[in-house]
N, CA, C and O atoms as a GROMACS GRO file, in nm:
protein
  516
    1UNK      N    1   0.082  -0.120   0.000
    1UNK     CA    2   0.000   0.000   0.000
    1UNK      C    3   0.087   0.128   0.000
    1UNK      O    4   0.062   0.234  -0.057
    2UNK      N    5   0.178   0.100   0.066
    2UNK     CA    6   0.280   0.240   0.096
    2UNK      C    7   0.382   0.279  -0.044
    2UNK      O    8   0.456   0.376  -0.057
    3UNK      N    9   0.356   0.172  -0.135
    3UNK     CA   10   0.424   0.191  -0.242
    3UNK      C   11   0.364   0.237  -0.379
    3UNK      O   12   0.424   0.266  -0.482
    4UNK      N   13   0.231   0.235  -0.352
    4UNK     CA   14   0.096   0.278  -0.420
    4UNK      C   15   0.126   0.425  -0.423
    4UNK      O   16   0.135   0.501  -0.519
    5UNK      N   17   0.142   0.450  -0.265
    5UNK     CA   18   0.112   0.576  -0.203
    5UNK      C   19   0.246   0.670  -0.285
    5UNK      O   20   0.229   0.749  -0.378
    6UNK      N   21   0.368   0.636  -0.226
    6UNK     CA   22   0.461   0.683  -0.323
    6UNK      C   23   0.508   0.699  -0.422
    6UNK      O   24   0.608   0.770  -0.436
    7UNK      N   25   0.441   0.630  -0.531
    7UNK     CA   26   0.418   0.634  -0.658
    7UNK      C   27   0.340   0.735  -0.736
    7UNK      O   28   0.389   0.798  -0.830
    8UNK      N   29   0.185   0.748  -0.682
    8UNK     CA   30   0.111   0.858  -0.636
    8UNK      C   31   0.168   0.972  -0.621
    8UNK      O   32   0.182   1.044  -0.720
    9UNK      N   33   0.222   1.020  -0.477
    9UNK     CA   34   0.310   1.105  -0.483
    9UNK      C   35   0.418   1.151  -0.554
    9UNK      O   36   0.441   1.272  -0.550
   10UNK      N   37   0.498   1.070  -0.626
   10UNK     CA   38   0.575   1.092  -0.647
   10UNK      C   39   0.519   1.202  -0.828
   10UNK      O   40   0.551   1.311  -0.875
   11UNK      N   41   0.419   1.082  -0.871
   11UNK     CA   42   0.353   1.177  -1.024
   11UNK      C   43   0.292   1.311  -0.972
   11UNK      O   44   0.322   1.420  -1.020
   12UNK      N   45   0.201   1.289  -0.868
   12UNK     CA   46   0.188   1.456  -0.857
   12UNK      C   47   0.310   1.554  -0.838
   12UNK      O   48   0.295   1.672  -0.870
   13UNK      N   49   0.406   1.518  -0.796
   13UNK     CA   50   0.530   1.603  -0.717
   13UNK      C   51   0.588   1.680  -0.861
   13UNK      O   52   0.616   1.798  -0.878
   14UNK      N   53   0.596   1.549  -0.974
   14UNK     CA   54   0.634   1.506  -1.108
   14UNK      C   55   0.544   1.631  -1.213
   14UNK      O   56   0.599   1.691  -1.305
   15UNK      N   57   0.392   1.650  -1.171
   15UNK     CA   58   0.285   1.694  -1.221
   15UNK      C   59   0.314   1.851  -1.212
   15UNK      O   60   0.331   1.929  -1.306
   16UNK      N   61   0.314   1.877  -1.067
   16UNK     CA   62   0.372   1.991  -1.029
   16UNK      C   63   0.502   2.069  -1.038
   16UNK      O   64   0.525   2.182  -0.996
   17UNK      N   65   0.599   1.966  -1.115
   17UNK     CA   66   0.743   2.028  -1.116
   17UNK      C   67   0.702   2.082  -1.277
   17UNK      O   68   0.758   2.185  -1.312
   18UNK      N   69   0.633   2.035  -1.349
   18UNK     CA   70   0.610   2.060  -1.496
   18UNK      C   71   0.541   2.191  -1.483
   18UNK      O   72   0.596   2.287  -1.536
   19UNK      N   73   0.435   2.210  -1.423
   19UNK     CA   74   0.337   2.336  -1.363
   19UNK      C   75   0.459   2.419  -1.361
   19UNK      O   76   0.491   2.484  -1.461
   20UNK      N   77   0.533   2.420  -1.246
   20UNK     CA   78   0.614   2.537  -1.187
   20UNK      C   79   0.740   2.554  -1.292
   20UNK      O   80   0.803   2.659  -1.276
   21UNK      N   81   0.784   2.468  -1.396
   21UNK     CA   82   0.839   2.516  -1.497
   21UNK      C   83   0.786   2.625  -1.582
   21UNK      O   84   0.850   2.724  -1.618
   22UNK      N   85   0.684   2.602  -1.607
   22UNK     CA   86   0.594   2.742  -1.689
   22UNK      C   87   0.552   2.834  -1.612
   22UNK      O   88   0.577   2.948  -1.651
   23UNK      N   89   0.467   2.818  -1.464
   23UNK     CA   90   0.419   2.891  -1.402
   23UNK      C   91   0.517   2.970  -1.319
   23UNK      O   92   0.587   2.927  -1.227
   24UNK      N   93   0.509   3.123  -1.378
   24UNK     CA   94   0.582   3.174  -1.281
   24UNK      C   95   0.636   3.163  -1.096
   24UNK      O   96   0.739   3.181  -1.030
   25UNK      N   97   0.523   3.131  -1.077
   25UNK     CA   98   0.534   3.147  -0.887
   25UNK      C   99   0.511   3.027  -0.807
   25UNK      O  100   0.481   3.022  -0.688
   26UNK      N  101   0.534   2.913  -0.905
   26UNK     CA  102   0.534   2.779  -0.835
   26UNK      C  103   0.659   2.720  -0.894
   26UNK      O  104   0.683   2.663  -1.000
   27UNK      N  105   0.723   2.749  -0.799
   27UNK     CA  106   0.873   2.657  -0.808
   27UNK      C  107   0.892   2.483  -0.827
   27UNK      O  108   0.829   2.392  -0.772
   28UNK      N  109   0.982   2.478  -0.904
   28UNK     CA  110   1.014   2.347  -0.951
   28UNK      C  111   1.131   2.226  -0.854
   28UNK      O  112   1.114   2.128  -0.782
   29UNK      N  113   1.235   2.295  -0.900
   29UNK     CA  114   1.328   2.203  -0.760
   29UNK      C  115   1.286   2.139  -0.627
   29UNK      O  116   1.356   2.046  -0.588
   30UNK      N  117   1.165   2.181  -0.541
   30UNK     CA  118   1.148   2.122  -0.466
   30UNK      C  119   1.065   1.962  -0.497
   30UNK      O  120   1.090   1.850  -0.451
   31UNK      N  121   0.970   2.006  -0.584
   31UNK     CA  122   0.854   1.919  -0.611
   31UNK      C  123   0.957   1.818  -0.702
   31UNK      O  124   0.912   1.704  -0.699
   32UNK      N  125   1.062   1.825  -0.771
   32UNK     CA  126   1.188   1.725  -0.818
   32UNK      C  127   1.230   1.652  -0.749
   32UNK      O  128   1.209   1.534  -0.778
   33UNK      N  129   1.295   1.677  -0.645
   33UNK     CA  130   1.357   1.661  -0.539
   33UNK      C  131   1.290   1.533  -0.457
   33UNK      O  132   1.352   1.446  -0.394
   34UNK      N  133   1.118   1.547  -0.479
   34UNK     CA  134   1.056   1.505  -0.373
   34UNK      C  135   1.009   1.389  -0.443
   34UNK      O  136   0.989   1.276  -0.400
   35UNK      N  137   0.989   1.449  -0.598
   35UNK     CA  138   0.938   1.313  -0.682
   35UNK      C  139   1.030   1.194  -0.667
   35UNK      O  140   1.010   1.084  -0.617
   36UNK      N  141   1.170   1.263  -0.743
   36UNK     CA  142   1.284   1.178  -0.711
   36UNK      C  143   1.275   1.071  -0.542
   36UNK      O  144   1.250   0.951  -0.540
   37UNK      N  145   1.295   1.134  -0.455
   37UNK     CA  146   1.304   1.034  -0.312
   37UNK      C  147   1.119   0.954  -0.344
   37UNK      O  148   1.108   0.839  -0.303
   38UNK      N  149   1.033   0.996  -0.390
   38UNK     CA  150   0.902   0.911  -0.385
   38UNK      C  151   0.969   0.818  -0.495
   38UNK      O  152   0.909   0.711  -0.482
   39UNK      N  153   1.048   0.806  -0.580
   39UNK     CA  154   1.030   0.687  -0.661
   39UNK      C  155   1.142   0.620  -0.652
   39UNK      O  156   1.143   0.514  -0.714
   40UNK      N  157   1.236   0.648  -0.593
   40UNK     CA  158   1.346   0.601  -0.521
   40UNK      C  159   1.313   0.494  -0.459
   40UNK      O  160   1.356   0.383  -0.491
   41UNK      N  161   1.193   0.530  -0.315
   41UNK     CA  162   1.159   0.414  -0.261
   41UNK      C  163   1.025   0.328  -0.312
   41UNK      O  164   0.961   0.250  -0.241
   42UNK      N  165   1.001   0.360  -0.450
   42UNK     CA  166   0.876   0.281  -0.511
   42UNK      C  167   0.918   0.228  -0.555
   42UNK      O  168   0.959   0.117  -0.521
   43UNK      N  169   0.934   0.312  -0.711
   43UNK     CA  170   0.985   0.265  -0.864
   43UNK      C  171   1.121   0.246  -0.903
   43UNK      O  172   1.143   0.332  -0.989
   44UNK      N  173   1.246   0.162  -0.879
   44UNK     CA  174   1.324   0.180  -0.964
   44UNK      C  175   1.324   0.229  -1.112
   44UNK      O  176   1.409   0.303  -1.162
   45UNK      N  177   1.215   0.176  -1.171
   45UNK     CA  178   1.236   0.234  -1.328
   45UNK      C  179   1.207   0.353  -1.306
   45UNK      O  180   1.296   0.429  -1.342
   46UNK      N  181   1.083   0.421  -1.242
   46UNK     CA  182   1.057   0.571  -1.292
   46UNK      C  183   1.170   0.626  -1.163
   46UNK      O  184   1.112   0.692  -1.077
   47UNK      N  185   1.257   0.616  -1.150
   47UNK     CA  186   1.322   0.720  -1.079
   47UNK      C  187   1.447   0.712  -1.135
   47UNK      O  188   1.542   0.784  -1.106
   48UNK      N  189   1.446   0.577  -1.261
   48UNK     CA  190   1.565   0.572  -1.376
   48UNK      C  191   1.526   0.672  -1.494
   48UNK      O  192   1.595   0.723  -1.582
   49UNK      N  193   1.408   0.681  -1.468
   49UNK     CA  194   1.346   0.755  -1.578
   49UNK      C  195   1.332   0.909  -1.588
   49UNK      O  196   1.321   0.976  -1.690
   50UNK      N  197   1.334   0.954  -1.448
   50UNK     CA  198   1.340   1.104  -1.391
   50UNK      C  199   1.546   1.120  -1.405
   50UNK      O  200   1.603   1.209  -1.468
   51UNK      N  201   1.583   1.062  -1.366
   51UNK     CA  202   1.722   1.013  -1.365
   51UNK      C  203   1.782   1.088  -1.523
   51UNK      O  204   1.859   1.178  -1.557
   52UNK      N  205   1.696   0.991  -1.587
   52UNK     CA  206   1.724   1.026  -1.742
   52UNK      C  207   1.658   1.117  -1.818
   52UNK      O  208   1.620   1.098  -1.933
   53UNK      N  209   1.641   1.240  -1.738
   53UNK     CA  210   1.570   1.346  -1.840
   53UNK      C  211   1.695   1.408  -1.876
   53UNK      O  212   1.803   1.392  -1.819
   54UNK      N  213   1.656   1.524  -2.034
   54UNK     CA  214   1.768   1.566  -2.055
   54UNK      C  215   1.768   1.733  -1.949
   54UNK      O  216   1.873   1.796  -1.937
   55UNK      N  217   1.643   1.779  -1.885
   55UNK     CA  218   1.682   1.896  -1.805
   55UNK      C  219   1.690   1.852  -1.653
   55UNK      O  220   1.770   1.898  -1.572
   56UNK      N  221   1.624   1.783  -1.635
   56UNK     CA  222   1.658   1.770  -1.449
   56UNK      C  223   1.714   1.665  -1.413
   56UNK      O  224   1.699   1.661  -1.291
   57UNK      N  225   1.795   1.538  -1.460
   57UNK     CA  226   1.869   1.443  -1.461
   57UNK      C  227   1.992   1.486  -1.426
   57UNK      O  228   2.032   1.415  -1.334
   58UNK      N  229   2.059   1.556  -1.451
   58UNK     CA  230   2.215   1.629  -1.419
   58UNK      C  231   2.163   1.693  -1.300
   58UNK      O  232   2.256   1.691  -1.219
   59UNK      N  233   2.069   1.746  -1.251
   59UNK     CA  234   2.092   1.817  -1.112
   59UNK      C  235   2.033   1.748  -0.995
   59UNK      O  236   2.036   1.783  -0.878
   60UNK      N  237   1.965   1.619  -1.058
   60UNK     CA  238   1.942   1.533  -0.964
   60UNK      C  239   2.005   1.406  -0.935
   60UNK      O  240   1.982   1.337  -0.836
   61UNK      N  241   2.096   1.376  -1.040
   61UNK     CA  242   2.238   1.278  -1.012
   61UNK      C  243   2.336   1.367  -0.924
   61UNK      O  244   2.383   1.309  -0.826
   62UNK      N  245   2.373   1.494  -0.943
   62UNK     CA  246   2.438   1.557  -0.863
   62UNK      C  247   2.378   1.588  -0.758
   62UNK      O  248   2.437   1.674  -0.693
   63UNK      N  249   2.268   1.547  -0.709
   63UNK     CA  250   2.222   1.606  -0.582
   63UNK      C  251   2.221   1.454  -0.546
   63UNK      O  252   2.290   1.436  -0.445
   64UNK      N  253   2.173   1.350  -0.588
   64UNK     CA  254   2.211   1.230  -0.540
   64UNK      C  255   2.343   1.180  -0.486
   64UNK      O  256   2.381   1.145  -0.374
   65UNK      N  257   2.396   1.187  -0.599
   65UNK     CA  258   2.528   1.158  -0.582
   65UNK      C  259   2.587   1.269  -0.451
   65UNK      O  260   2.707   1.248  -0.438
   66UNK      N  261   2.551   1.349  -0.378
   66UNK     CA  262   2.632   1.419  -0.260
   66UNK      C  263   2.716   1.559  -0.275
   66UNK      O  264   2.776   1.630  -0.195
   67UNK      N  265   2.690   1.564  -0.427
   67UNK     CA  266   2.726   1.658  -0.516
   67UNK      C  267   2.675   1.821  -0.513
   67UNK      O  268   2.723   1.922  -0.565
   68UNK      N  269   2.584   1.803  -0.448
   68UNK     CA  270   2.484   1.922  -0.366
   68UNK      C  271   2.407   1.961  -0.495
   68UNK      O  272   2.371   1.874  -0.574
   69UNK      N  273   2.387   2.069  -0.511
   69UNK     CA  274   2.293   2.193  -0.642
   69UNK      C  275   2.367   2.322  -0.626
   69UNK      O  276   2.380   2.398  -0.530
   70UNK      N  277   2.427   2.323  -0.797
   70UNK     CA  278   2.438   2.472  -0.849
   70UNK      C  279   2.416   2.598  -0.796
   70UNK      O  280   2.299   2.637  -0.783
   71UNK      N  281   2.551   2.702  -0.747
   71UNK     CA  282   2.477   2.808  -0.733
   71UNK      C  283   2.345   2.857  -0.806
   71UNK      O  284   2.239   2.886  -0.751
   72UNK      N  285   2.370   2.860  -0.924
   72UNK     CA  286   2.200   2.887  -1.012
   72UNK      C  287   2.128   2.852  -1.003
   72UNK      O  288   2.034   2.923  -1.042
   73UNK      N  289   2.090   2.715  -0.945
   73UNK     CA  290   1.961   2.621  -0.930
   73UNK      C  291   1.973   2.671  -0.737
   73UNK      O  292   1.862   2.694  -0.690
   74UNK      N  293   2.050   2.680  -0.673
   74UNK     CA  294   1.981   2.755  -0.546
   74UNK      C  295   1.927   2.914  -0.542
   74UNK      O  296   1.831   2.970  -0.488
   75UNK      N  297   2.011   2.948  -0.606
   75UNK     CA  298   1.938   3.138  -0.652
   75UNK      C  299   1.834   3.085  -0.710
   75UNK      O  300   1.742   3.137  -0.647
   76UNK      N  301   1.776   3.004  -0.804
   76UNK     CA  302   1.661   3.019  -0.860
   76UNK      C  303   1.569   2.963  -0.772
   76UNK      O  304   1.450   2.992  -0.768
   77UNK      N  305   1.621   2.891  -0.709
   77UNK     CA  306   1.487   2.829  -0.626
   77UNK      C  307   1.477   2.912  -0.518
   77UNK      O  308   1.356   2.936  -0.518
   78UNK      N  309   1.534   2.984  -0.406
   78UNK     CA  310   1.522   3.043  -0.338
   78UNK      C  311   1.470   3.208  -0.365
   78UNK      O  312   1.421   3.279  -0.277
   79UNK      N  313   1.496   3.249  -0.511
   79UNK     CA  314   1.401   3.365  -0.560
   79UNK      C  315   1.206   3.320  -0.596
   79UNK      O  316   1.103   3.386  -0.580
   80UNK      N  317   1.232   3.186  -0.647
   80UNK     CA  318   1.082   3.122  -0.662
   80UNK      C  319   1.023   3.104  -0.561
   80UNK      O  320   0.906   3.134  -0.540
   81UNK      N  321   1.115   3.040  -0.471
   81UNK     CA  322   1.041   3.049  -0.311
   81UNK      C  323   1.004   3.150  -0.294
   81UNK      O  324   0.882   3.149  -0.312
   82UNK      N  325   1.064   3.314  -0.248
   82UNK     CA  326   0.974   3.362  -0.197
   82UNK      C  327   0.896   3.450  -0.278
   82UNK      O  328   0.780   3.470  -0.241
   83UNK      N  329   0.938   3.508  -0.385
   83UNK     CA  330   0.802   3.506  -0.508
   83UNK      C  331   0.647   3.439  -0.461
   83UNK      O  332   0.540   3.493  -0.434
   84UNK      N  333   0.686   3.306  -0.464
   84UNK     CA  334   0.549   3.257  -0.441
   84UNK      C  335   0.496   3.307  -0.283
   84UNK      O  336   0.384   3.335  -0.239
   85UNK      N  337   0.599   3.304  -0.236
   85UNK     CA  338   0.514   3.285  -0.040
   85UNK      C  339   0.500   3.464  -0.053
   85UNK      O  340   0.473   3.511   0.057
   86UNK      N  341   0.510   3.557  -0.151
   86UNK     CA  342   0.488   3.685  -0.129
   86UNK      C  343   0.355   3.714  -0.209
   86UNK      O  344   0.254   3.781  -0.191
   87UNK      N  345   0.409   3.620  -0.316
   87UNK     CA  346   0.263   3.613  -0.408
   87UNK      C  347   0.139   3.547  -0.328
   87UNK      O  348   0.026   3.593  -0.319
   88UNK      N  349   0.182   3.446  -0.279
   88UNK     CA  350   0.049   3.408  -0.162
   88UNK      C  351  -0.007   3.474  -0.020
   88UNK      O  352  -0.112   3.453   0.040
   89UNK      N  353   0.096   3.555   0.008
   89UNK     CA  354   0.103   3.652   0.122
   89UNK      C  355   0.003   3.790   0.090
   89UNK      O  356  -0.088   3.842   0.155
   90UNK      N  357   0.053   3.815  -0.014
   90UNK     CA  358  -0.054   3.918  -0.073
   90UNK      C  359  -0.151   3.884  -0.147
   90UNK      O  360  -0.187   3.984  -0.209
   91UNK      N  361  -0.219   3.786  -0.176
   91UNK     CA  362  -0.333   3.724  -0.235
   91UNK      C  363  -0.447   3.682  -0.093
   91UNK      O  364  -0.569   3.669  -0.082
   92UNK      N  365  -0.331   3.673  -0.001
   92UNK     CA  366  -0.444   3.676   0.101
   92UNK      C  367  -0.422   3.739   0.222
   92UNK      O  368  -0.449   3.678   0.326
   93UNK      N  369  -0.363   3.885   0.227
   93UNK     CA  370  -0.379   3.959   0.309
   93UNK      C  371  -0.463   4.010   0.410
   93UNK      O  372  -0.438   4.089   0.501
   94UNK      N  373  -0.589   3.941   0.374
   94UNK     CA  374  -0.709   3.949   0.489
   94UNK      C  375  -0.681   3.865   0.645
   94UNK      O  376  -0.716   3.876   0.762
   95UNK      N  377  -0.559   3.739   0.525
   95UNK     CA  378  -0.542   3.633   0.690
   95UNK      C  379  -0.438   3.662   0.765
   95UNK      O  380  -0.335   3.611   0.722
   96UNK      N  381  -0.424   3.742   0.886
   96UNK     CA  382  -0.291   3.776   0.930
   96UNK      C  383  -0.228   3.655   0.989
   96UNK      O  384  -0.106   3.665   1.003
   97UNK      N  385  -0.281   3.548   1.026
   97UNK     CA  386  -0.207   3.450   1.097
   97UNK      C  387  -0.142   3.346   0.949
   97UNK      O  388  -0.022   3.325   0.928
   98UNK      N  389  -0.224   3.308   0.887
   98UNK     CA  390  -0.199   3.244   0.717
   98UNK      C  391  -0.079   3.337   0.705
   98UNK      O  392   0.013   3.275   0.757
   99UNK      N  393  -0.034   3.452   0.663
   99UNK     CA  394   0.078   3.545   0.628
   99UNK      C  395   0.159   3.478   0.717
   99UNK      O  396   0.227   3.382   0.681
  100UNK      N  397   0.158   3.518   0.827
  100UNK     CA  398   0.229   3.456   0.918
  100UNK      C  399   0.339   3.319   0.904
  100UNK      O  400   0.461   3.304   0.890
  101UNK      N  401   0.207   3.223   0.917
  101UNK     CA  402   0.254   3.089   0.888
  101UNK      C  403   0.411   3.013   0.733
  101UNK      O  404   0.503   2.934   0.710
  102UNK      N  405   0.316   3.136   0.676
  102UNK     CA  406   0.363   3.113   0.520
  102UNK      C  407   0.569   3.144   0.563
  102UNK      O  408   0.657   3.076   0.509
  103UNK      N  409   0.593   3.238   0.649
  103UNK     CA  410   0.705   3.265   0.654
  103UNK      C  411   0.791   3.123   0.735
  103UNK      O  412   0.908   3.105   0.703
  104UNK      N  413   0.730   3.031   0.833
  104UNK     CA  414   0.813   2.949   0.871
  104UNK      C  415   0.862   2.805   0.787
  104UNK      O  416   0.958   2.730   0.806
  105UNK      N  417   0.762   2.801   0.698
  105UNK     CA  418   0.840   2.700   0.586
  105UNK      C  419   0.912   2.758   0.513
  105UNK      O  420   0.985   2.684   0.449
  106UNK      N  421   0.929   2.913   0.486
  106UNK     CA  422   1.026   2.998   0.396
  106UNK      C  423   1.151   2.972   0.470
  106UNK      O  424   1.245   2.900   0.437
  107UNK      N  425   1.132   3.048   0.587
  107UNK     CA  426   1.274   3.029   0.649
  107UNK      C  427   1.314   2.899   0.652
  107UNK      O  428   1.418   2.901   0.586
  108UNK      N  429   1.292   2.776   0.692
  108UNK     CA  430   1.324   2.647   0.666
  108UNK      C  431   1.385   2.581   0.536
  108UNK      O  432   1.483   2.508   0.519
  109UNK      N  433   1.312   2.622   0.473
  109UNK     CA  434   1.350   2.580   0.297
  109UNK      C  435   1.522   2.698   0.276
  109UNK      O  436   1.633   2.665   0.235
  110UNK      N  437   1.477   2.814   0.320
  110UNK     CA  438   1.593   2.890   0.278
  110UNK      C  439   1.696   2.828   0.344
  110UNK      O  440   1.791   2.780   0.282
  111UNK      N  441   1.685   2.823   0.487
  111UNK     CA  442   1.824   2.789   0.598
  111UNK      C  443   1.863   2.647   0.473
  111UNK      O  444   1.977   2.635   0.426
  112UNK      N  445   1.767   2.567   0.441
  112UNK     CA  446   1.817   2.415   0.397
  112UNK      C  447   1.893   2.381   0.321
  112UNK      O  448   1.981   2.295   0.317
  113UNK      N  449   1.814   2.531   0.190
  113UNK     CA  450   1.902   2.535   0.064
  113UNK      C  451   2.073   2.599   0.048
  113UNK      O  452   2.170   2.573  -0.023
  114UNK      N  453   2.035   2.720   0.185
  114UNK     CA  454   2.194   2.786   0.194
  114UNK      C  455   2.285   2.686   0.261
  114UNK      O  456   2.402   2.672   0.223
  115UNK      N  457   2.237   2.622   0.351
  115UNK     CA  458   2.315   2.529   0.405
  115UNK      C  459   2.418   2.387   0.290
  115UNK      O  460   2.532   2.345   0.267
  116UNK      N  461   2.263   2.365   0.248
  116UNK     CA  462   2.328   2.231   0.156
  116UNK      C  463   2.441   2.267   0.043
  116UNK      O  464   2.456   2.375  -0.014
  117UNK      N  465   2.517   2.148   0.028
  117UNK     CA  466   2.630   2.148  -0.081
  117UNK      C  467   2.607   2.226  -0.150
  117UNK      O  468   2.487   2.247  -0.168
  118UNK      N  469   2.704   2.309  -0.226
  118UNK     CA  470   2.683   2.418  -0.324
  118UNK      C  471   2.797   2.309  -0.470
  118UNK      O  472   2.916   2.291  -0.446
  119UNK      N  473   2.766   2.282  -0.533
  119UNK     CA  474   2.859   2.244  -0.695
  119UNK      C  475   2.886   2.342  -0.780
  119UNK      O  476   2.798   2.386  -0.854
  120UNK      N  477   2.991   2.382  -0.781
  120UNK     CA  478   3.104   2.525  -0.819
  120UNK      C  479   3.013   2.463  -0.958
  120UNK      O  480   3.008   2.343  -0.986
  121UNK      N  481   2.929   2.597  -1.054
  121UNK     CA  482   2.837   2.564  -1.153
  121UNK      C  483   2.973   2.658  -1.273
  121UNK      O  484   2.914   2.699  -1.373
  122UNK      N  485   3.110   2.690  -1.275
  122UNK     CA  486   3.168   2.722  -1.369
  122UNK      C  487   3.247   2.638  -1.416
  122UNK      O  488   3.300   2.563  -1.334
  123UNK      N  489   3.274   2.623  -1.535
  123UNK     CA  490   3.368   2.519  -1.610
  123UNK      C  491   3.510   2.569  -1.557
  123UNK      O  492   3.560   2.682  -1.560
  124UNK      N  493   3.558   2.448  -1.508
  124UNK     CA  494   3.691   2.510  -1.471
  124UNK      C  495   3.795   2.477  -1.617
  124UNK      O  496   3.782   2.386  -1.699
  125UNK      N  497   3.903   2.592  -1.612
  125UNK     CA  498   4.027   2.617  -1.719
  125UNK      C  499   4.080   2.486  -1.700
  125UNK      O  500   4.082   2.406  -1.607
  126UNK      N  501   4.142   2.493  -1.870
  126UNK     CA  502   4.217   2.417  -1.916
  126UNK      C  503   4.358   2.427  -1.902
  126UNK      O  504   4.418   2.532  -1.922
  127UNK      N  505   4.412   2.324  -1.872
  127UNK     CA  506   4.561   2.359  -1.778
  127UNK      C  507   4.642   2.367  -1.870
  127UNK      O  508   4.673   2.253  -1.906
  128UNK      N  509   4.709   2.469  -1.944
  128UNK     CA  510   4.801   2.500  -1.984
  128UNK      C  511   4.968   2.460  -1.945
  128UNK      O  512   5.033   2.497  -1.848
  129UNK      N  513   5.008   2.374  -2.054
  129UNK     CA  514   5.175   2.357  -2.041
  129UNK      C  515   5.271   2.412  -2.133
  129UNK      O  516   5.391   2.395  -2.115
   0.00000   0.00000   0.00000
């Protein structure tokens, strides 16, 4: 049943990383991230298959592999983050405690992303003799 469940999860996570590619204010990297570990412990094939895309396969072998994420892929996700939690902050400005709330998964996600491995994202020079 629990593998049903993560499978499940893992296509919506999958559903939603496609969304937040086009949609401005719904970020992608997380809902990757999450698909990836849901099919990890489901699907070997579909998490060979997320594995093998040609855009999010390189930043999720390198985040597998211990390799951390790209300065660029943390600036981008941490500008999408709060984009959205500002875009949702002011969409519902009537709720002062909702506003509220919205900031302690921000700070969490931010501390997580500054914290985690950074992968130097410049080609390093060719060594000259």
């Amino acid at each position: 049943m629990m593998r049903y469940a993560l499978l499940f999860a893992g296509w919506i996570c999958v559903a939603l990383a496609v969304a937040g590619a086009v949609l401005p204010l719904l970020p992608t990297t997380p809902f990757v991230l999450l698909a990836a570990w849901c099919f990890s412990r489901s699907s070997p094939r579909f998490h060979q298959w997320l594995l093998d895309q040609r855009h999010l396969g390189p930043y999720l072998r390198n985040w597998e592999n211990g390799q951390g994420l790209t300065r660029r892929a943390k600036r981008r996700a941490l500008i999408m983050l709060w984009l959205s939690l500002a875009a949702s902050a002011w969409l519902t400005s009537h709720l002062g405690w909702y506003r509220l709330g919205l900031l302690i998964p921000g700070i969490f996600a931010t501390r997580y992303l500054l914290r985690a491995k950074t992968l130097d994202d410049t080609p390093s020079e060719p060594v000259q003799k």
